[in-house]
C-alpha positions in Angstrom: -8.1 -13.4 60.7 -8.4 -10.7 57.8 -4.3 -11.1 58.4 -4.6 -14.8 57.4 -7.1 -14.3 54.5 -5.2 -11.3 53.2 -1.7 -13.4 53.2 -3.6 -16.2 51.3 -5.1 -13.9 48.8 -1.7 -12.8 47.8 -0.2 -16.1 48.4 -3.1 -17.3 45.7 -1.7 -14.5 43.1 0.6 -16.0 40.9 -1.4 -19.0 40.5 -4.1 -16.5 39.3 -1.6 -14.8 37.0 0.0 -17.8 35.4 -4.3 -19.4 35.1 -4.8 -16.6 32.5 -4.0 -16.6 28.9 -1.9 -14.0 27.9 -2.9 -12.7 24.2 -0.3 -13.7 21.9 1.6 -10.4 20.3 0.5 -10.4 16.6 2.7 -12.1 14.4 5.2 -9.5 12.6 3.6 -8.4 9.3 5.5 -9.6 6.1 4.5 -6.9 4.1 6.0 -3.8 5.8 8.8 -0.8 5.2 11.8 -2.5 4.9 10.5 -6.0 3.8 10.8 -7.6 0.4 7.6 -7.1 -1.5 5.2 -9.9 -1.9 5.5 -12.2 -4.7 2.5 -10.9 -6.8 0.9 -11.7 -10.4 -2.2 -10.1 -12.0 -3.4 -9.7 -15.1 -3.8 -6.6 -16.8 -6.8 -5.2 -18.9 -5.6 -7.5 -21.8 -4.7 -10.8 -20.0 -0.8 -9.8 -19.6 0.8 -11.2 -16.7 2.0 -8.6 -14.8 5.0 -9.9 -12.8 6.2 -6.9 -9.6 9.1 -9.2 -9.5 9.8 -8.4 -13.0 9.4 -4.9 -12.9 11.2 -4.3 -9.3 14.4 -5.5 -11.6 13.7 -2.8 -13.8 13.6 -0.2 -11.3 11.5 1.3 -8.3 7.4 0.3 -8.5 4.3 2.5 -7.1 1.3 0.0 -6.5 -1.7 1.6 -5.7 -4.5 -0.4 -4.3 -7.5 1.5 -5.1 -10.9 2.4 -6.0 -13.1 4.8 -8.5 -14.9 6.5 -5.9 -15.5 10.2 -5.6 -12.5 10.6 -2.9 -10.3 7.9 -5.0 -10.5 9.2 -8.2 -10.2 13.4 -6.9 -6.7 12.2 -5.3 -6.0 10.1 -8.3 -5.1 13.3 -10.5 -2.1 13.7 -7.8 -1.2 10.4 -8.8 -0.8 11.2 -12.2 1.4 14.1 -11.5 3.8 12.0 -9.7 4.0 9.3 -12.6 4.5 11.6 -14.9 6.8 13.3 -12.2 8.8 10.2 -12.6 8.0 7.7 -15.4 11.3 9.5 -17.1 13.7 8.7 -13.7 12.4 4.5 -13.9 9.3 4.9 -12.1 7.0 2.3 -13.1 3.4 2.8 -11.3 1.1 -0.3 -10.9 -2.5 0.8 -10.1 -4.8 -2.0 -9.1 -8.5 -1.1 -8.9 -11.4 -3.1 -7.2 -14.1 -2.0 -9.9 -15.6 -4.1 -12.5 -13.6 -4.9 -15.9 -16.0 -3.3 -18.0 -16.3 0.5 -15.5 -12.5 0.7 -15.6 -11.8 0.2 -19.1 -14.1 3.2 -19.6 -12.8 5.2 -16.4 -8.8 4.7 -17.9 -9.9 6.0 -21.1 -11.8 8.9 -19.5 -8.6 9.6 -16.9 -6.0 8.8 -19.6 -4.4 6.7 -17.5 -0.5 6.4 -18.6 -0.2 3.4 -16.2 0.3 -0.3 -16.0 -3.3 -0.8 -14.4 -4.8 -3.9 -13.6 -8.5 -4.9 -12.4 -9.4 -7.2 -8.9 -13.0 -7.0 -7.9 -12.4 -10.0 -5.3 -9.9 -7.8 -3.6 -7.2 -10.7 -3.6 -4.4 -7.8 -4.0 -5.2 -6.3 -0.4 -5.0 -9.6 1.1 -1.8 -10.2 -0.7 0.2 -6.6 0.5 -1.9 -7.3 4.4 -4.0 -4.2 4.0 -7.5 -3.6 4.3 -7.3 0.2 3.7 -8.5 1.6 0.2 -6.4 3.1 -0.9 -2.9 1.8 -0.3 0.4 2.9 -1.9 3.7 1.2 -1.8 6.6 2.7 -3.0 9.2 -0.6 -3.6 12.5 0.0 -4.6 14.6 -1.3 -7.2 15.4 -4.6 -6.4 11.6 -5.0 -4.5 12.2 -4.2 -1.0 9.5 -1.9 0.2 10.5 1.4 1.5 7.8 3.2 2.2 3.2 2.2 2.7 0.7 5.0 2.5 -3.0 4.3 3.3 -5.7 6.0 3.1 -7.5 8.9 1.0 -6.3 12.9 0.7 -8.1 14.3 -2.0 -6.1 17.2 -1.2 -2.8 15.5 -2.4 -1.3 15.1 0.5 -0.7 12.0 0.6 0.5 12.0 -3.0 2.8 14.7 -2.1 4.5 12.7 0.4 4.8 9.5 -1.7 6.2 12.4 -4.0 9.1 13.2 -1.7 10.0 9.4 -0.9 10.1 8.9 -4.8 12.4 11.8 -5.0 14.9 10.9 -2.9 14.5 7.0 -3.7 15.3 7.9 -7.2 17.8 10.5 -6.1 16.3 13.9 -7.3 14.6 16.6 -6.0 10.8 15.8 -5.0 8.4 17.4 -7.0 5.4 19.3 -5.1 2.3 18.1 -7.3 0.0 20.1 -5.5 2.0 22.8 -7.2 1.8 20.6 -10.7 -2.1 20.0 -10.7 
């Protein structure tokens, strides 16, 4: 008898197997490293259109989706570094904060910020490059296809650093170690 039930059990399994709903794999993300960068417009301080398309045909782009906090703005000094690293090689860095209008025109003038900058309190822009993490860099190259997506905060600069050596070699110089520049 336990023969007969044990036979049926496993006669029963695929029937079990196929009853269940496999979870679908998550679609493939369309904003990742080696993906053309999203089609995105904001406007800047002043009600300029910024276009990414428009400046990916100039050359390489650094968007950074971030914040003034405390952790934010310690890490942003890195960030600075690296544009000026750059800006003279045909980096152009995008930052995009989620602070009020009237905060950030105070906090660029207090960072001099010597950056296309732009200003989305509904957080649109994160929904736009799929991230949720504050903050996100993406390095795109000439051309817009995105070669490289850091998240998250290192005060320290070590993130920075690392978006550092992909700009380098993107652009086809040496990297430049900011933590050595701050």
């Amino acid at each position: 008898m336990t023969r007969l039930i044990f036979a049926l059990f496993l006669a029963a399994l695929p029937a079990i197997a196929i009853a269940k709903d496999p979870t679908p794999p998550a679609p493939p993300k369309k904003v990742d490293v080696g993906t053309q960068a999203p089609d995105f417009k904001i406007k800047d301080a002043s009600g300029k259109i910024i276009d990414l398309a428009e400046l990916t045909a100039k050359g390489p782009v650094l968007v950074r989706l971030t914040c003034g906090c405390s952790g934010c703005d310690k890490e942003l000094a890195y960030f600075q570094k690296l544009n000026e690293a750059y800006k003279g090689q045909g980096l152009i860095s995008l930052y995009v904060f989620k602070e009020p209008d009237a905060k950030m025109a105070k906090y660029a003038q207090e960072k001099k910020l010597d950056v296309l900058y732009a200003v989305d309190e509904k957080g649109a822009s994160w929904g736009t490059f799929e991230t949720k993490s504050m903050p996100t860099n993406f390095l795109i190259a000439k051309g817009g296809k995105i070669v490289s997506i850091a998240a998250g905060c290192e005060p320290n600069g070590l993130i920075a650093n690392a978006v550092s050596a992909k700009a380098g070699k993107l652009l086809g110089t040496e990297a430049v170690d900011l933590k050595k520049k701050k």
